[in-house]
C-alpha positions in Angstrom: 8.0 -30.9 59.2 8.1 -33.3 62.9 11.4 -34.7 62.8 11.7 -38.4 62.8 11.2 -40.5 66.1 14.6 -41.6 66.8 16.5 -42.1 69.7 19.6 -39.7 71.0 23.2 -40.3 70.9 24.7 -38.4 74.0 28.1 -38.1 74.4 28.9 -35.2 76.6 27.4 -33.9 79.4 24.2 -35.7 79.1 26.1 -39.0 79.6 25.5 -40.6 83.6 27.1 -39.0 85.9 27.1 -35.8 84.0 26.0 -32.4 85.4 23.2 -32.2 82.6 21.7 -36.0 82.7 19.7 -35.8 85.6 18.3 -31.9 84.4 17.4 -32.8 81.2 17.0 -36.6 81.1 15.7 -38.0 83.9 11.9 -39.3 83.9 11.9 -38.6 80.0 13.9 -41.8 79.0 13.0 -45.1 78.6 16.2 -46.4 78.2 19.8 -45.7 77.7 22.8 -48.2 76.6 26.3 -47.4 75.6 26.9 -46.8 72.1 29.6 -45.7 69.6 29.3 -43.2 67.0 31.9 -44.1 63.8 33.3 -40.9 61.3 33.8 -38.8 64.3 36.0 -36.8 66.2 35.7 -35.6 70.0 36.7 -32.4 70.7 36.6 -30.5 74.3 34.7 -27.2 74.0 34.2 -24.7 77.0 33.2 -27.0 79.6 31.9 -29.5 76.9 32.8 -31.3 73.9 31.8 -31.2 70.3 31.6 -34.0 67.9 33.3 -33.0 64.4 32.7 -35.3 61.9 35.6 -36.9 60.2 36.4 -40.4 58.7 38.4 -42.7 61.2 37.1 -41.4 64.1 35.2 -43.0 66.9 32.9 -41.0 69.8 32.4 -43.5 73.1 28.2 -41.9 74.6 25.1 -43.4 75.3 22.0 -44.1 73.2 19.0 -42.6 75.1 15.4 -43.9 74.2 13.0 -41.4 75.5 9.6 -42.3 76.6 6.8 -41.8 73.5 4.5 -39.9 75.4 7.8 -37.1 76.5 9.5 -37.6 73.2 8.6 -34.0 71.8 9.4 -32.1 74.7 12.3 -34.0 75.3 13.4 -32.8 71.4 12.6 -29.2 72.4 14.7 -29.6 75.3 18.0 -30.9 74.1 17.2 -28.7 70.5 17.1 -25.4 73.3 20.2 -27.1 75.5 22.4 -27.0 72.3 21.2 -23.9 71.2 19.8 -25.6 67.7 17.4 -24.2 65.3 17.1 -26.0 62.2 18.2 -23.8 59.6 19.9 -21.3 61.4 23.3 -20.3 60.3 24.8 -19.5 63.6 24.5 -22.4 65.3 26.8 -24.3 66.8 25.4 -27.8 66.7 23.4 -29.2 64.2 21.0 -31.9 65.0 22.1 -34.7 62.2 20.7 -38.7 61.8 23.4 -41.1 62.1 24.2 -44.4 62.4 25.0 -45.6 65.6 26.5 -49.0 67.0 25.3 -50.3 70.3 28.0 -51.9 72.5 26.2 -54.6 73.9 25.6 -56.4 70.3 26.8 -54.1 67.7 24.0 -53.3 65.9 23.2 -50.1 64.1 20.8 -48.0 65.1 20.0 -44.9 63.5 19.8 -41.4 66.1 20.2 -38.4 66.5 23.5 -36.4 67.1 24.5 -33.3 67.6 27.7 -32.4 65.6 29.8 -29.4 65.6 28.1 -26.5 62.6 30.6 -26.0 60.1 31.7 -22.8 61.4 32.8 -24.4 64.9 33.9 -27.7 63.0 36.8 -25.3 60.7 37.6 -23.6 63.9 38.1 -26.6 66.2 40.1 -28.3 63.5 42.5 -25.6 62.9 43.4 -25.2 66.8 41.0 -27.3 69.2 41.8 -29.6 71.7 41.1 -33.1 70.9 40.1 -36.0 73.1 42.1 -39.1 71.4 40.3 -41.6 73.0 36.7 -39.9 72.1 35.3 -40.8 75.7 34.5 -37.3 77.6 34.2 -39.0 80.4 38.2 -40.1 80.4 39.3 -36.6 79.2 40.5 -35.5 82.8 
């Protein structure tokens, strides 16, 4: 089954600036506009974070439109990027649709997100580090 056409939520180290935007991103995206994803908690992981779901919490990233005509690579690329095969229990992500608000005029838009698989999601709330603000880009 193709997965539905919706944009991506990035929150990590696809975000600007980031050492994976301009690998994976650039040319592929239409558009991309700050966002906030609610019922979610930022966590920094090995050089980058993981979003663990949980109610109260708020993730500060970017919603990224890609381009129609580089929409399924681009979905190859991130699904390869975060190590994610549908199904597969020893992932670490999972690739989950989820409402997200836009910053410039808070409405919700549905996107993709990639959220911490169970497995990493007990283990990072037993002794991970979490970023209280849920902005990677302020964690330093």
């Amino acid at each position: 089954m193709t997965p539905a056409r919706l944009p991506f939520f990035v929150y990590g180290t696809l975000r600007p600036g980031e050492a994976n935007h301009d690998l994976f991103l650039r040319g592929r995206i239409r558009s991309e506009e700050p966002g906030r994803l609610t019922g979610a908690l930022l966590y920094d992981g090995p050089g980058y974070p993981y979003a663990v779901e949980e109610a109260g919490g708020e993730i500060m990233g970017e919603l990224v439109t890609p381009w129609a005509d580089a929409y399924a690579e681009l979905l190859a690329v991130l699904d390869e990027l975060e190590e994610y095969i549908p199904g597969d229990p020893s992932n670490l992500y999972e690739r989950v649709a989820r409402e997200v608000t836009r910053t410039a005029d808070g409405t919700a838009v549905r996107a993709w997100v990639y959220v911490a698989a169970p497995s990493v999601t007990a283990r990072l709330r037993a002794r991970g580090k979490l970023i209280e603000n849920g902005d990677w880009l302020s964690r330093r």
